[in-house]
C-alpha positions in Angstrom: 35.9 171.7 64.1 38.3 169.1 64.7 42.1 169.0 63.5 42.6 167.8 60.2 46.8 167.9 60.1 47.5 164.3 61.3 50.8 162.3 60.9 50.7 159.0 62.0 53.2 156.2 62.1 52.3 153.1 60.4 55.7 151.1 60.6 58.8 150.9 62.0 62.0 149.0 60.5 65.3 149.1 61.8 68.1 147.0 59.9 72.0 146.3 59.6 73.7 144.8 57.2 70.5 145.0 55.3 69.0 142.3 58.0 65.9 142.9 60.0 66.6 144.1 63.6 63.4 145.8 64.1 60.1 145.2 62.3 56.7 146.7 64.1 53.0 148.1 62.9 51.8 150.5 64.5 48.0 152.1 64.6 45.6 154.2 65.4 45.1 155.8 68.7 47.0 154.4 71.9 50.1 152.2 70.9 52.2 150.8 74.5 55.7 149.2 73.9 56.2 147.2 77.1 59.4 145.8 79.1 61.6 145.3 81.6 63.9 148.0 82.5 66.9 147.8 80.2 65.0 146.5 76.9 65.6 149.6 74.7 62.2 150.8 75.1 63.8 154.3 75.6 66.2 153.2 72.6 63.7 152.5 69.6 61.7 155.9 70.7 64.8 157.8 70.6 65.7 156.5 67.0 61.8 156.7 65.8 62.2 160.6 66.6 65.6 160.5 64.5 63.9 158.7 61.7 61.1 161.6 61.9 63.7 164.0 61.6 65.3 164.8 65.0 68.4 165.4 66.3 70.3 162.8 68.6 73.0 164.7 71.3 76.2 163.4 70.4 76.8 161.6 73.9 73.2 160.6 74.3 73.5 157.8 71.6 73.4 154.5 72.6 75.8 151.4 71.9 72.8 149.4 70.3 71.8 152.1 68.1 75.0 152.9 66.8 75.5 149.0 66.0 72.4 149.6 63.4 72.6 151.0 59.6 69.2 152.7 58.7 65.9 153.5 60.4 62.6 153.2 58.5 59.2 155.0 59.1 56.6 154.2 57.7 53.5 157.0 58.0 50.4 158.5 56.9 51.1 162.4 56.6 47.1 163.9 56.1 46.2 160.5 54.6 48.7 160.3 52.1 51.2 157.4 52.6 54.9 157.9 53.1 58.0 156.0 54.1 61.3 157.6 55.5 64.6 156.2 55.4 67.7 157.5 57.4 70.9 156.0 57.8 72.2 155.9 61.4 75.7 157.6 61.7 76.1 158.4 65.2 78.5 161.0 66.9 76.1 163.9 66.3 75.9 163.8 62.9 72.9 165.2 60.7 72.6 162.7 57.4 69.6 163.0 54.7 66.1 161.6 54.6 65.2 160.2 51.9 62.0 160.2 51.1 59.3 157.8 49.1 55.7 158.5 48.5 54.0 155.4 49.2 54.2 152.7 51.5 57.9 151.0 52.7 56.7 147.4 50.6 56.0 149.5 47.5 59.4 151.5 47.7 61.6 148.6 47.8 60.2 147.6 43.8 60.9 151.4 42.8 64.2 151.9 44.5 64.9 154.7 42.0 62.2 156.5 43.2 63.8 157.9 46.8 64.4 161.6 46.9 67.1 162.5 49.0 66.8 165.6 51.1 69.6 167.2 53.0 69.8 168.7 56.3 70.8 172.0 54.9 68.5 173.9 52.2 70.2 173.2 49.1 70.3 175.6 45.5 67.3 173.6 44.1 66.3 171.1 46.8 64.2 172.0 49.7 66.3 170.9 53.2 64.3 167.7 54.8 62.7 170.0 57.4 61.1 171.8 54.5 60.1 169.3 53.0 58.3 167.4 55.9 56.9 171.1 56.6 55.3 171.3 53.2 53.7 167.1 53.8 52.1 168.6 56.7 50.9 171.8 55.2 53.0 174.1 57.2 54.3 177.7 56.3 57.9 177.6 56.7 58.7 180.0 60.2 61.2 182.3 61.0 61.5 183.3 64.7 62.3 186.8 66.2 65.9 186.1 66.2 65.3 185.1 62.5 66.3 181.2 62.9 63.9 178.5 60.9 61.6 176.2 62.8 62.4 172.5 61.9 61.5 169.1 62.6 63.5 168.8 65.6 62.3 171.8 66.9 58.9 170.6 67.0 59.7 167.7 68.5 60.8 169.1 71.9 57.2 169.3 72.2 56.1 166.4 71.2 58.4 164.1 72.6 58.3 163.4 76.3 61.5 162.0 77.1 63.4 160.7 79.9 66.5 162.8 80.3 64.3 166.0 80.2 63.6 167.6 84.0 59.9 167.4 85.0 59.8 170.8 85.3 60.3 171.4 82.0 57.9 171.8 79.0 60.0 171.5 76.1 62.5 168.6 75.6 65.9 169.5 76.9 68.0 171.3 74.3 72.2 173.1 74.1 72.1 176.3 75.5 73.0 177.6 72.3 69.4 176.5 70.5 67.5 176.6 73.6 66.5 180.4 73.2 63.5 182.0 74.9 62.9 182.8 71.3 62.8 179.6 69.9 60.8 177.8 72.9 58.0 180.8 72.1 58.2 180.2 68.5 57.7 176.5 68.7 55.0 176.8 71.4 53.1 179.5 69.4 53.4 177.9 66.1 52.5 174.3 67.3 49.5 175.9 69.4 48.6 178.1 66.0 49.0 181.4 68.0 50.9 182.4 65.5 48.3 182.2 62.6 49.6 182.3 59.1 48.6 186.1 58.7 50.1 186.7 62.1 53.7 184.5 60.5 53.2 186.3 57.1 53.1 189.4 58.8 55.8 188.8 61.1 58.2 187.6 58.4 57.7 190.7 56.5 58.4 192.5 59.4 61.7 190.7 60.1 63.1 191.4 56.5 61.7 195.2 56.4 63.3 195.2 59.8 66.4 194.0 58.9 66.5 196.4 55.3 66.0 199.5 57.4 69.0 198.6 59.7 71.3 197.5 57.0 70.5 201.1 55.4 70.5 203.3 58.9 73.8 201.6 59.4 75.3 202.4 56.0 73.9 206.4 56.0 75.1 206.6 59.2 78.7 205.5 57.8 78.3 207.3 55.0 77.6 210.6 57.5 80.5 210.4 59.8 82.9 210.1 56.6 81.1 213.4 55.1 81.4 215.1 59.1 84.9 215.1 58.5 85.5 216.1 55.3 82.8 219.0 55.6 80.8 217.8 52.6 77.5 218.8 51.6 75.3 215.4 51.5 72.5 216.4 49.5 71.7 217.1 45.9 70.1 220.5 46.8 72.9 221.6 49.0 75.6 220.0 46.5 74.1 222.2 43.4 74.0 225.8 45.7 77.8 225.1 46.5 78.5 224.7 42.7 76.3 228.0 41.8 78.3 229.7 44.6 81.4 228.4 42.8 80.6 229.6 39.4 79.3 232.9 41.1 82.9 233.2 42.4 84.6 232.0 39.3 82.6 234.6 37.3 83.9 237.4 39.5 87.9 235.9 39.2 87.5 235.7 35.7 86.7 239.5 36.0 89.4 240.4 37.7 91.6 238.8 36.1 90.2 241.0 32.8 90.7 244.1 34.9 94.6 243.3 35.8 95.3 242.3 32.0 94.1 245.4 30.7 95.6 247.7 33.3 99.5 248.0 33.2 101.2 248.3 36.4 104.6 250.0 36.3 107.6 247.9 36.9 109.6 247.9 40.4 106.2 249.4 41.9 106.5 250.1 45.7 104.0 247.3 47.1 105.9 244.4 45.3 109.1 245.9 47.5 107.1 246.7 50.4 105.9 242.4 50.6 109.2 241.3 49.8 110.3 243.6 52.6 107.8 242.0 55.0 108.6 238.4 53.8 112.7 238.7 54.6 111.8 239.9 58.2 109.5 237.2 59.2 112.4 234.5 57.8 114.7 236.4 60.1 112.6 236.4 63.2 112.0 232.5 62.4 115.6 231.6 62.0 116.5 233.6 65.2 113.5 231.8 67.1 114.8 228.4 65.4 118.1 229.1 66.9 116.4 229.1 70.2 115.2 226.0 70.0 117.9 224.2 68.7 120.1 226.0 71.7 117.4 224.6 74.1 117.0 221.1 72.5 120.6 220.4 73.1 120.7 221.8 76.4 118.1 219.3 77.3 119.2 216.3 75.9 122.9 217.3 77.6 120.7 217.7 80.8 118.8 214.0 79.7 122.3 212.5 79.5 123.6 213.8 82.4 120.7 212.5 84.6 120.8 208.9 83.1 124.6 208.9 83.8 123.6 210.0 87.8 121.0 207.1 88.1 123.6 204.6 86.5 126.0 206.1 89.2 123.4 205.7 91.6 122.6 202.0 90.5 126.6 201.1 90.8 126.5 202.9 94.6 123.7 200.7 95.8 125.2 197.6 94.3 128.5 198.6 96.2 126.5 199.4 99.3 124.9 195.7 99.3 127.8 194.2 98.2 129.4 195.9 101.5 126.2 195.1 103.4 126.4 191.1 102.6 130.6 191.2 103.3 129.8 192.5 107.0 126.9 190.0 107.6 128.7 187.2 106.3 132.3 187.8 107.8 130.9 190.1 110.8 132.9 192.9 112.7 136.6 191.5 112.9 138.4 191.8 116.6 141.5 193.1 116.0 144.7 192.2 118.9 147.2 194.9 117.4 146.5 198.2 115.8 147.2 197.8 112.2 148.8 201.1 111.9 151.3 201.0 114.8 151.0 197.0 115.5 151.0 198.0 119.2 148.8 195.2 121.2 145.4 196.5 122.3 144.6 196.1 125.5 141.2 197.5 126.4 138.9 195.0 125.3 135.8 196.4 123.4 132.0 196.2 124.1 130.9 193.0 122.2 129.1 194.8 119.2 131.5 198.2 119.1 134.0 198.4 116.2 136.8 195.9 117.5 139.4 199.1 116.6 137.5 202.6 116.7 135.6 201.2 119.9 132.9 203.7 118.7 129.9 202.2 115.8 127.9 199.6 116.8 126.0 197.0 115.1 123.0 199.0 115.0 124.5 201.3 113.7 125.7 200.2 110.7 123.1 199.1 109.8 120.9 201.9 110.6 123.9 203.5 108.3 123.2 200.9 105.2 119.2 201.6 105.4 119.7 205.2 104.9 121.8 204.9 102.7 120.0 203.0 100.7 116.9 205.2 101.2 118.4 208.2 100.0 119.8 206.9 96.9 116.6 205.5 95.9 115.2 209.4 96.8 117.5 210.8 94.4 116.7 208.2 91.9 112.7 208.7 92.0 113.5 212.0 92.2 116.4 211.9 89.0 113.8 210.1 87.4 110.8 212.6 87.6 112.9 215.0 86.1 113.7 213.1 83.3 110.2 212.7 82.2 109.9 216.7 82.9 112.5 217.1 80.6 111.5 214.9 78.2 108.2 216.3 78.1 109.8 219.7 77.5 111.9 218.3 74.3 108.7 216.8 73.0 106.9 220.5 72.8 110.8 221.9 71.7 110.7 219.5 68.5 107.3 220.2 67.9 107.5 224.0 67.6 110.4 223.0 65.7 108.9 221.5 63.2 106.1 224.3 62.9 108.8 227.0 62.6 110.7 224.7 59.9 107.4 224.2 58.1 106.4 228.1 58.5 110.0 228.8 57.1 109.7 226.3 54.1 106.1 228.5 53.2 107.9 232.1 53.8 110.8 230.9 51.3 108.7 229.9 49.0 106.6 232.9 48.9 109.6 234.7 48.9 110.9 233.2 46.0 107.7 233.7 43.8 107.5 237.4 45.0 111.5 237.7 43.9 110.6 236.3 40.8 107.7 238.7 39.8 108.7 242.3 37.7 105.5 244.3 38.9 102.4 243.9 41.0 100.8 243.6 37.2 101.9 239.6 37.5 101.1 239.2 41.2 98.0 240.0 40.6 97.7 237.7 37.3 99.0 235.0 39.0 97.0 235.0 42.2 94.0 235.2 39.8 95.3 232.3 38.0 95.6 230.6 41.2 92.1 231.2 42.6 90.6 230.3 39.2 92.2 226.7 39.5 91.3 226.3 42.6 87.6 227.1 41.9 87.4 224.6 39.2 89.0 222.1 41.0 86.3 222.4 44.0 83.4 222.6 40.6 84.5 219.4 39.4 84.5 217.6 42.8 81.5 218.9 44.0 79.9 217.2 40.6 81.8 213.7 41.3 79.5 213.8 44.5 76.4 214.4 43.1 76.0 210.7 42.0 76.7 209.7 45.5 74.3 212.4 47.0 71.5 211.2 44.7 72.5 207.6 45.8 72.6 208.8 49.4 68.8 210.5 48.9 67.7 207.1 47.5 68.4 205.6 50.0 66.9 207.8 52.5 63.7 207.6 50.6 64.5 203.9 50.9 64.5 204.1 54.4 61.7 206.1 54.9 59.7 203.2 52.8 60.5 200.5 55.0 59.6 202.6 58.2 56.5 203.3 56.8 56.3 199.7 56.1 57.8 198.6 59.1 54.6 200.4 61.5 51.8 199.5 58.8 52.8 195.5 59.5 54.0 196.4 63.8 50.3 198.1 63.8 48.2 195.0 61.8 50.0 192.2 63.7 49.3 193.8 67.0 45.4 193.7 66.2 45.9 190.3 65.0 47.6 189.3 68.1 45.0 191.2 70.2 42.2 189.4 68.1 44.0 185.8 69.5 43.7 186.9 72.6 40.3 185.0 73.0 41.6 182.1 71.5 44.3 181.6 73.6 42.5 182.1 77.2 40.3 179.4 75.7 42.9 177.0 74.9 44.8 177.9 78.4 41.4 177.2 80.3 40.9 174.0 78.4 44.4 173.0 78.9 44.2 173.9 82.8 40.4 172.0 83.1 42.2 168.4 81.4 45.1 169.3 83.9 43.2 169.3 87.0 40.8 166.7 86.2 43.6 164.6 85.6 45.5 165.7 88.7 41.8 164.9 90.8 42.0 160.9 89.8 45.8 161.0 90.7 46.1 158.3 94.0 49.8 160.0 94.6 51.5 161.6 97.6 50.5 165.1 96.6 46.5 164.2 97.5 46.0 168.0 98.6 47.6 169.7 96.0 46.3 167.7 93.2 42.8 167.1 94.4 42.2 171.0 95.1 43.7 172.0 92.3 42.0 175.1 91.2 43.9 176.7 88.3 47.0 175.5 85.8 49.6 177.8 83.9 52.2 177.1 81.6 54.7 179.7 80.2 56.6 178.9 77.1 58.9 181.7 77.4 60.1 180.4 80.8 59.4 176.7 80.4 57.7 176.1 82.8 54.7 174.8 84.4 52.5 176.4 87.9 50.0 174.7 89.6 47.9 177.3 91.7 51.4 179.2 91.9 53.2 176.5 92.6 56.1 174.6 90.4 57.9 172.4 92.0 56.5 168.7 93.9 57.8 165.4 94.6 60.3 164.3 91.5 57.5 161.6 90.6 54.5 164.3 90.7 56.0 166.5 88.8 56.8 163.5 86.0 52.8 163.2 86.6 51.8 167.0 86.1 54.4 167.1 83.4 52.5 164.3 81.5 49.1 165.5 82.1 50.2 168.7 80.7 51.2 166.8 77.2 47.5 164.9 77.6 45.7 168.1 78.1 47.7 169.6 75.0 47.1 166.5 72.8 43.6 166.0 73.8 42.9 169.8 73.3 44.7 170.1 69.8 42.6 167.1 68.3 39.5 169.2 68.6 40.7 172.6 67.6 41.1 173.4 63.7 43.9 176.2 64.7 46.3 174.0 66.7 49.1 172.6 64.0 50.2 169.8 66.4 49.4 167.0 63.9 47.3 164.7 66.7 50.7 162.7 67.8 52.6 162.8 71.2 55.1 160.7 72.2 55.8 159.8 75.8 58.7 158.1 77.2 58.6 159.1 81.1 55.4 157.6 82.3 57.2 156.2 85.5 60.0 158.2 85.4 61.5 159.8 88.5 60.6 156.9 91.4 56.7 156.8 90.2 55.1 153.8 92.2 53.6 151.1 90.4 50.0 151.2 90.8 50.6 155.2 90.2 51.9 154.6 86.9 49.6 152.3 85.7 46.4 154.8 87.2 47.5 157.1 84.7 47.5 154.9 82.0 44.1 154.1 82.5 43.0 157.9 82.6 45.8 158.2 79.3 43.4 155.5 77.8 40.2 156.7 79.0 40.7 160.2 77.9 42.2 159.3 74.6 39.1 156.6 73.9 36.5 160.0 74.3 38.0 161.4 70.8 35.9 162.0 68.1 39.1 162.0 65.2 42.0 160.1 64.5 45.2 160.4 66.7 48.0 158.3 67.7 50.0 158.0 70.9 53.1 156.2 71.5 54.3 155.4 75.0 56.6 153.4 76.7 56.4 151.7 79.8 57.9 148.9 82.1 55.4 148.5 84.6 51.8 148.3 81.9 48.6 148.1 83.8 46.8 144.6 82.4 44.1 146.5 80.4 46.5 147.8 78.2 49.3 144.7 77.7 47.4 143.3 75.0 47.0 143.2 71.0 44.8 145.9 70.5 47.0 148.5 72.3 50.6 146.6 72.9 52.9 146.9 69.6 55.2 143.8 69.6 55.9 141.7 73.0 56.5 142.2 76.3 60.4 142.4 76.7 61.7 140.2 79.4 65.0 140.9 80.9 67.9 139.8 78.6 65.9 140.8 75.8 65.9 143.9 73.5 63.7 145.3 71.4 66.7 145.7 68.9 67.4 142.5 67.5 71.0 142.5 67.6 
């Protein structure tokens, strides 16, 4: 059965100022805009993708496109008649499309009936991706990574452009959107591998996906705060620790009883024998406190002392150097009389002795300088490393410190509170009291969590929904996708067949390659292209195998139901790369000759500046043959 999603441009119109500077019909089947190099061919395709909804790279504009206001389409969308309108704003921006139902003659007498559609979804306005989606009867698609498929999107397969390496598949895109992700989704969704059960199912399967990690992320939160805090998470183990509670509150409460109604005789021995105990451990704790203290000071003297060395250390050196630069710059000084006894001195001296002692030599003084210098930076290192020993040591000192302080400040307390009390009678009471309070306290917060335990077992069941969920739709779309596995070898095998046939009337330098071609692969993951294993030819055969890759694909989507490539291609490459003249224009004629053997209604646009004669007519030429100096943008 053949494909029934078609779009198919009728006209084109490109103005500014609201003047004509572009005004073409299009048709059915084959259309060839012809020119000299330099005419703009490359230009009008560029903007007739932007008027269909594609993206232009912010340096890839050009000078006479930016010098126009709006681009028109007008198109046939599954028979039903559309016209487009875009306004031309340059510098990679993304303005609206408005869009009129009907033909572009017709929307000019009902100006109020436009509907503009943004490039962004908006609260009650599809985006104008969606929209065109819905014309052509597509499901809107979400890829693996969870991005939506749009216009532009699709049309890195459908337009075959220029700047795009040969090697390539898919129009060239940023790094950022040029995901192995996305070039699967496109090719899948275009080649309806993906078939709407398969999308349905995979969509699903993204949002169930992403429910169960938002809630294994949040329990998983919600556990290590309750690891911490040591607190029951479920309902069940919440309401045992509150019977446990009230079991131990029960058995308080009886003691408690028991103390009132016993009397315990005033000044009793075990009330003297805990105050006892309590007065000697605050002794032993101020004595051990005293330690400390002693030893803190004694360490931060020692601290001080050792900072004050390696400042006297620091002040030596700077002596010694200053010493050091005095003798090389005034060197050793000949003396004629002794300075002590002025008596002339006759013996004359070795040249680098001392001009008075007759003994040190250069040498060695500085030999002297180097070791000194070497042994007060030894007693610095060393000064130093005993510092941090030392502080170490008053870091422990003032943390036991502050546990004896602390111990003390409990000991005093429970001193006090045993001074206080006339008998064991209201020790007893008290501690009771105490325990009783404490209880309740532990009763009353184990409740407050119950509310966020149920929540917390909600969720969980939650959870356990979605994974449920989650392998139901993982196990039904992998026998959906093993069911496509027929379809796709047969597409791949037709696609390959076109391929080599095409490669067999080829009359280029790769005669061998092409002519005993056996087997052609393409890989959308990868995007790329093999022929018998191989990927890479002459720069103007791999134009060629590029191009009869998009015929094969075209030719092989018209006659399949399940393809969603709505019959149109778009090629603007077709002697791209140093392809010879009489090469270019052999492919045109197999282009034209396998185009003419389909049964159902497609369109084609190319460009070309070398058109073989058959084909630089009426019936397959839209508008003239650009000469040089011309352009196909009026302006």
């Amino acid at each position: 059965m053949t494909n029934q999603t078609k779009l198919k441009i009728e006209r084109v119109k490109i103005t500014k100022k609201d003047s004509s500077v572009y005004d073409e019909k299009f048709h059915s089947g084959l259309n060839v805009i012809r020119g000299e190099n330099g005419t703009g061919k490359s230009t009008l395709i560029e903007l007739i993708s932007y008027g269909l909804g594609g993206d232009i790279k912010k340096d890839s504009w050009k000078e006479e496109a930016l010098g126009c206001d709006q681009v028109f389409i007008e198109l046939l969308i599954n028979k039903k008649a559309y016209t487009f309108k875009r306004e031309i704003e340059g510098e990679s921006n993304k303005p609206p499309i408005s869009i009129y139902e009907g033909g572009y003659e017709e929307s000019k007498l009902n100006l109020d009936k436009w509907t503009v559609y943004k490039y962004q979804k908006g609260k009650d306005r599809n985006s104008f991706a969606m929209q065109i989606f819905e014309l052509l009867g597509y499901e809107q698609h979400i890829t693996a990574n969870g991005d939506s498929l749009t216009v532009h999107q699709l049309l890195r397969l459908l337009y075959v452009d220029q700047d795009t390496p040969a090697s390539n598949i898919f129009r060239s895109e940023s790094f950022t959107y040029d995901r192995e992700s996305m070039r699967i989704a496109i090719g899948e969704f275009l080649f309806g591998f993906d078939n709407l059960e398969a999308h349905t199912i995979r969509q699903k399967l993204y949002e169930a996906q992403k429910r169960f990690d938002k809630l294994d992320t949040d329990l998983k939160a919600i556990y290590r705060i309750l690891g911490r805090t040591n607190i029951p998470a479920s309902v069940k183990e919440l309401e045992a620790e509150i019977l446990s509670l009230h079991h131990q509150l029960t058995e308080v409460e009886s003691v408690k009883s028991d103390k009132i109604e016993k009397s315990i005789p005033a000044g009793s021995e075990k009330l003297k024998n805990e105050l006892r105990e309590v007065r000697n451990e605050l002794n032993l704790i101020s004595k051990e406190r005293s330690i400390i203290d002693e030893k803190i000071i004694a360490i931060s003297y020692d601290i001080a002392e050792s900072k004050e060395f390696i400042q006297t250390l620091d002040e030596r050196e700077i002596a010694l150097k200053q010493s050091q630069f005095t003798v090389n710059h005034i060197g050793l000084i000949e003396f004629e009389y002794c300075p002590s006894c002025l008596s002339k001195l006759s013996d004359q001296a070795e040249h680098s002795n001392c001009k008075l002692c007759r003994a040190c030599d250069d040498l060695q003084i500085n030999e002297s300088y180097i070791q000194s210098i070497n042994e007060l930076n030894f007693q610095r290192n060393e000064t130093r490393r005993m510092i941090e020993l030392q502080l170490t040591e008053q870091v422990k000192l003032t943390a036991s410190l502050k546990r004896i302080n602390e111990e003390n400040y409990r000991n005093k307390i429970k001193f006090n509170e045993l001074n206080s009390f006339a008998s064991d009678y209201e020790i007893e009471i008290t501690k009771a009291a105490k325990e009783k309070g404490f209880i309740e306290a532990q009763i009353e917060s184990y409740q407050d969590k119950i509310e966020l335990a149920q929540d917390i077992e909600q969720q969980i069941d939650t959870k356990s929904e979605l994974q449920k969920n989650i392998t139901k739709l993982s196990d039904k779309l992998k026998l959906i996708e093993t069911s496509s596995i027929r379809r796709k070898r047969k597409v791949f095998n037709s696609i390959s067949e076109i391929v080599i046939d095409v490669l067999a009337k080829d009359i280029g330098v790769e005669d061998k390659a092409f002519a005993n071609a056996k087997k052609f692969e393409f890989n959308f993951a990868t995007d790329s292209m093999h022929l018998d294993g191989r990927a890479k030819f002459s720069a103007s055969s791999n134009v060629l195998l590029k191009n009869a890759f998009h015929l094969a694909v075209l030719l092989t989507a018209t006659n399949d139901s399940e393809f969603r490539i709505p019959c149109f291609t778009m090629f603007d490459n077709i002697e791209d790369k140093g392809m010879t003249e009489e090469r270019s224009k052999n492919f045109q004629r197999i282009l034209a000759s396998k185009c003419s053997e389909l049964k159902t209604d497609y369109q084609v646009i190319m460009s070309t500046s070398m058109v073989d004669e058959s084909l630089n007519n009426k019936t397959y030429g839209v508008g003239p043959f650009y000469e040089k100096g011309e352009h196909t943008l009026d302006i």
